[in-house]
N, C-alpha and C positions, 0 to 999 in steps of 0.2 A: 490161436494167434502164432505162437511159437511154430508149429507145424507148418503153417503157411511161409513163414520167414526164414523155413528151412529150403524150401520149396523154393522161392527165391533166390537163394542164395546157389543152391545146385542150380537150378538154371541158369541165371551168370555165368556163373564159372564153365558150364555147358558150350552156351554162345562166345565167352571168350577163348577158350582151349580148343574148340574143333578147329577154328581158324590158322591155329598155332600149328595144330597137326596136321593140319592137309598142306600146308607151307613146308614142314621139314620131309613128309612122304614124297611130297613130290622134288624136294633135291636129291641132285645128283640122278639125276636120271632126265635123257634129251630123248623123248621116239619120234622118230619120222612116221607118220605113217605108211603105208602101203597100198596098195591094189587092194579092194573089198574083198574078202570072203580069204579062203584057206588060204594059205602058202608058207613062204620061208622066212626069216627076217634072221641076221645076225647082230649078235651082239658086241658090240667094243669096248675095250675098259681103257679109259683115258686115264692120264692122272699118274699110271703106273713110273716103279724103277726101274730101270733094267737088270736089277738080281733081284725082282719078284719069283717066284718060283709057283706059287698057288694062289688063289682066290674062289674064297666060296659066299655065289650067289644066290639069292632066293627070286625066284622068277614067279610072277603073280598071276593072279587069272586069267585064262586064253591061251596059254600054253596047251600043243596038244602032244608033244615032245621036244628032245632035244641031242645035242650031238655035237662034239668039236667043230670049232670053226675050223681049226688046221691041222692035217697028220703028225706034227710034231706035239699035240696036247694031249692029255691024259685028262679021260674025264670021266667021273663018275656024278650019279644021280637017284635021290629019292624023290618021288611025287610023295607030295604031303598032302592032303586034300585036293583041293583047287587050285597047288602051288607047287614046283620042283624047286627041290635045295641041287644046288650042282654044284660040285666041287673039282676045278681047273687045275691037274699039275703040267710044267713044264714049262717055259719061258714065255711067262705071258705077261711080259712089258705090252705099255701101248698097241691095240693091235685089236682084231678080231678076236673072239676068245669061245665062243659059243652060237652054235645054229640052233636057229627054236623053228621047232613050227607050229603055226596059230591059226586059230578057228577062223582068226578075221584080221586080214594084214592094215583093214583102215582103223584099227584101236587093238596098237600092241600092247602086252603087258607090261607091267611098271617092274622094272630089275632094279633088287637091293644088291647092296656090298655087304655084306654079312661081316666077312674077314678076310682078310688077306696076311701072306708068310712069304718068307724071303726065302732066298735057293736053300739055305742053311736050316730051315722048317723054324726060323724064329717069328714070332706073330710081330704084325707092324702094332705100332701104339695105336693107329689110329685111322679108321676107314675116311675119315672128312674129304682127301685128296684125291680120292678116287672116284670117276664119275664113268655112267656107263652112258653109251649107247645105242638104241635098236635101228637098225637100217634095211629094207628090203633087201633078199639076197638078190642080185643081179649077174 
């Protein structure tokens, strides 16, 4: 009996919390999709200040690389399994910030704000403000 009202109990909580979390996954982050199959998409980070100086993002499945959006960005990258962390220096207020390219531009990957830092390399309090998003390169 007891076993069984455990069981219960984790299931609840199961159907309540996936909810919760596919809700806050998919804030902050707007994709357009694109054309079927390979291509470009970039990425934009809304939300920003204008003395941002860094932002580092985790790019999720379907990524098949990636690369400044603009010659004034510095950017480095590890693929992490099925995922690249990329980490943006250089004035990246508002703006384009990262070129991906994807297996399939009609279901691009979902990009997190991991962290972001001002020109001065101080960490912001808080990723909430910052929203990304993916656009076909054109």
């Amino acid at each position: 009996m007891i076993g069984s009202l455990r069981y219960v109990r984790w299931a609840a909580s199961v159907l309540l919390i996936l909810p919760i979390g596919w809700a806050i996954a998919s804030c902050g982050n707007e994709n357009a999709s694109g054309p079927a199959g390979p291509g470009e998409m970039v990425v934009h980070l809304d939300g920003a200040a204008s003395d941002d100086g860094a932002v580092l993002l985790e790019i999720g499945p379907g990524a098949t690389g990636v690369g400044p959006a603009r010659p004034d960005l510095e950017l480095h990258y590890s693929p992490v399994r099925d995922r690249f962390s990329v980490a943006v220096f250089g004035a990246v207020a508002a703006g384009p910030v990262v070129r991906i390219q994807v297996e399939d531009g009609g279901n691009p990957p979902d990009i997190r704000v991991v962290e972001v830092a001002g020109e001065n390399g101080e960490l912001r309090p808080s990723t909430g403000v910052y929203k990304t998003r993916v656009e076909p390169n054109r």
